[in-house]
C-alpha positions in Angstrom: 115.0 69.0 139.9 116.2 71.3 142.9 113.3 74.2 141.7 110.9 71.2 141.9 111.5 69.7 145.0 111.3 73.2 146.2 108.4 73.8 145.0 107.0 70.7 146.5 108.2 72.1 149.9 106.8 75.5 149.9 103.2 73.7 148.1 102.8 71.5 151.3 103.6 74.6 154.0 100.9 76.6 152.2 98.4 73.4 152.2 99.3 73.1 156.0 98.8 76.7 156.7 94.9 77.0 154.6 94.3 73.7 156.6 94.6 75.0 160.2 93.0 78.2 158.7 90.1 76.3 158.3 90.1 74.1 161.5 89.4 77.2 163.6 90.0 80.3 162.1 87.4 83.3 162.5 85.7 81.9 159.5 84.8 78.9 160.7 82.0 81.3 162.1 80.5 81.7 159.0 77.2 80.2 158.6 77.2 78.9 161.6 74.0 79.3 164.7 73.8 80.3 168.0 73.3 77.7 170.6 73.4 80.0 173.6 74.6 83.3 174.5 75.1 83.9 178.6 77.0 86.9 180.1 80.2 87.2 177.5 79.7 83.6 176.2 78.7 82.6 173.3 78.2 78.6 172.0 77.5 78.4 168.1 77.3 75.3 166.0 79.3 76.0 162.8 78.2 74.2 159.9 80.2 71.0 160.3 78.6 70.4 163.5 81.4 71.2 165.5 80.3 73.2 169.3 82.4 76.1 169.1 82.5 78.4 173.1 83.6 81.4 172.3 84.9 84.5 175.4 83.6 87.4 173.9 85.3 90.8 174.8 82.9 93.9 175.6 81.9 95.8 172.8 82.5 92.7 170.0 79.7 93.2 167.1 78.4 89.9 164.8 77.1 90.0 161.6 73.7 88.4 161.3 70.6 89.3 158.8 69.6 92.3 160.9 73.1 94.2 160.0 75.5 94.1 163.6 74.7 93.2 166.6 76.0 93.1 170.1 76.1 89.5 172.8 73.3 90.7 174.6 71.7 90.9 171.4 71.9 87.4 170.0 69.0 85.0 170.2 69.5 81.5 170.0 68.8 79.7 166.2 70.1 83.3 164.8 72.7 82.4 162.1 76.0 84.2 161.9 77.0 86.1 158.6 80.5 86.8 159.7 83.4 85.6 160.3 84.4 85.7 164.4 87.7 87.2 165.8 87.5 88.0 169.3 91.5 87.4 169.9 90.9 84.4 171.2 90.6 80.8 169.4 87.2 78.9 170.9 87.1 75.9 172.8 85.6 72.5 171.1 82.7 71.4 173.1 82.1 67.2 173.2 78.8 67.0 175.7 76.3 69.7 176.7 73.9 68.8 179.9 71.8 70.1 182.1 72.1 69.5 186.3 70.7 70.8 189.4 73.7 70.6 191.6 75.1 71.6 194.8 78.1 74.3 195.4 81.2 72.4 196.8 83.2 75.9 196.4 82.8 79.6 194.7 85.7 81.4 193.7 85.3 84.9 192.2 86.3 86.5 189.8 85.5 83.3 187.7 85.5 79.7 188.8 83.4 77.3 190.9 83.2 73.8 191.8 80.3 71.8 191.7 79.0 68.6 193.2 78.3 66.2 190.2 76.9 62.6 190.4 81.1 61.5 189.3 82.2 63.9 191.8 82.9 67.6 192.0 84.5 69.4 188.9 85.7 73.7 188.3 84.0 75.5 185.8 84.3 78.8 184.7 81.6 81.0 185.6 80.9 83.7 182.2 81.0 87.1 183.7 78.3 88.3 185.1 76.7 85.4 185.3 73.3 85.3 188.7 72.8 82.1 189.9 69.1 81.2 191.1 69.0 80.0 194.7 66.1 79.4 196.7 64.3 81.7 194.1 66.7 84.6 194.7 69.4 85.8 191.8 72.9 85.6 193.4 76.3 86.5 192.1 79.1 84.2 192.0 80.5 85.9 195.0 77.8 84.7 197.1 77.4 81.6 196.9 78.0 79.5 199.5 78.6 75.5 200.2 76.0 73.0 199.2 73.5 75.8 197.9 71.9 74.0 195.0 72.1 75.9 191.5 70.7 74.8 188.3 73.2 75.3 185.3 74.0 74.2 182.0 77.7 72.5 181.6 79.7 72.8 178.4 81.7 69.9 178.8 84.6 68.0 176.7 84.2 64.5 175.6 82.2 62.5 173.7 78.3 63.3 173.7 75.5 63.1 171.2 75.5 65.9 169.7 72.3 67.8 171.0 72.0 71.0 172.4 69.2 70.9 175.1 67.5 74.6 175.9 69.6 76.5 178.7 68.9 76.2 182.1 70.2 77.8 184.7 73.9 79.5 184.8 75.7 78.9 181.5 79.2 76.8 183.2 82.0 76.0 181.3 84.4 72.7 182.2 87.7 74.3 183.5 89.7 71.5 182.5 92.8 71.3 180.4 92.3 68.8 178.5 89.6 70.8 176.7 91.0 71.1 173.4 91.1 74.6 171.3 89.6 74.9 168.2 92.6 76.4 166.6 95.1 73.9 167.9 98.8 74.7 167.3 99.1 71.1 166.3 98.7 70.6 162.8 101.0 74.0 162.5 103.9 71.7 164.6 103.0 68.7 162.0 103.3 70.5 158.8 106.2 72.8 160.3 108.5 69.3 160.9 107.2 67.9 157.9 108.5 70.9 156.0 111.9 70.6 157.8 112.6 66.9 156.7 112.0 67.9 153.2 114.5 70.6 153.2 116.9 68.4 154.8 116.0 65.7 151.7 116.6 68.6 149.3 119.9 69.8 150.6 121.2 66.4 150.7 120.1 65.9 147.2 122.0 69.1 146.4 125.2 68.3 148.1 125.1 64.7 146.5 124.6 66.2 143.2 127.6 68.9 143.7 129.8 66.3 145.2 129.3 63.6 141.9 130.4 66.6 140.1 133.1 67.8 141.5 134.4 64.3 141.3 
């Protein structure tokens, strides 16, 4: 009964562990296309539909058809062949949109804020990212307040679904509530589950013992 029981335990850490494999391991790459690749940024849609923003380090290669590839490289509707393990896990996008929108505040290397309709919000600015303004190309480190820019927000949330062509700088909500791909949730979950049952089985044990040692 003991072996069993067990068994039973070690079953349901191994289920747990394949489980967050597959929420957002590098495989969840695989088969997957590319919704827009901007500076080192990349946005794919893996096959179950989820929006996966990825920070790609220099010098990363994907598989597609053509053999490896670089960022720069990828076109958007290529599909991925590969898993993707760029040492980071990806941010789950809700809601993509596209704004033209003033600059309430640039700071390099990586972040501004933006005047929205709801108000201002942070983003973080891919690197190298060139903003357009008044027709010229301008680095994050000039911008200045109330220039207008035209970007595309990856944005948590709720949203539709659709992936409208890229306009403008690629921006990505700075917000922590923007939830990771690869969340160390389900790990916690199965971990504490896994506990409990050890704890049933040890009592089961010393119940057993003690009967017979009566």
């Amino acid at each position: 009964m003991k072996k069993l029981l067990l068994g039973a335990v070690m079953g349901l850490f191994a289920f747990g562990a394949c489980g967050v494999a597959r929420a957002g391991g590098p495989e969840a790459a695989i088969g997957a296309t590319v919704v827009y690749a901007s500076g080192n940024d990349l946005l794919i849609k893996a096959t179950d539909g989820r929006l996966l923003n990825y920070t790609v380090p220099a010098g990363y290669q994907f598989t597609i058809d053509g053999g490896k590839v670089g960022l720069k490289e990828l076109k958007p509707g290529a599909v991925l062949k590969g898993p993707v393990a760029t040492g980071s896990e990806p941010l789950v996008i809700g809601h993509i949109e596209t704004v033209k929108a003033k600059v309430y505040a640039a700071r390099p290397p990586d972040t501004v804020t933006l005047i929205l309709s709801d108000g201002s919000q942070d983003f973080t600015v891919p690197a190298g990212t060139m903003f357009s303004v008044n027709g010229a190309s301008v680095s994050l480190g000039g911008l200045k307040r109330n220039d207008e820019v035209e970007a595309t927000l990856l944005m948590a949330g709720k949203g539709d679904g659709s992936t409208p062509a890229q306009k403008g700088a690629l921006l990505v909500e700075k917000s922590e509530d923007l939830p990771q791909a690869g969340s160390m949730l389900p790990t916690f979950v199965v971990a504490g589950f896994g506990m409990v049952m050890v704890g049933m089985v040890m009592m089961f044990v010393a119940r057993k013992t003690n009967r017979y040692s009566a």
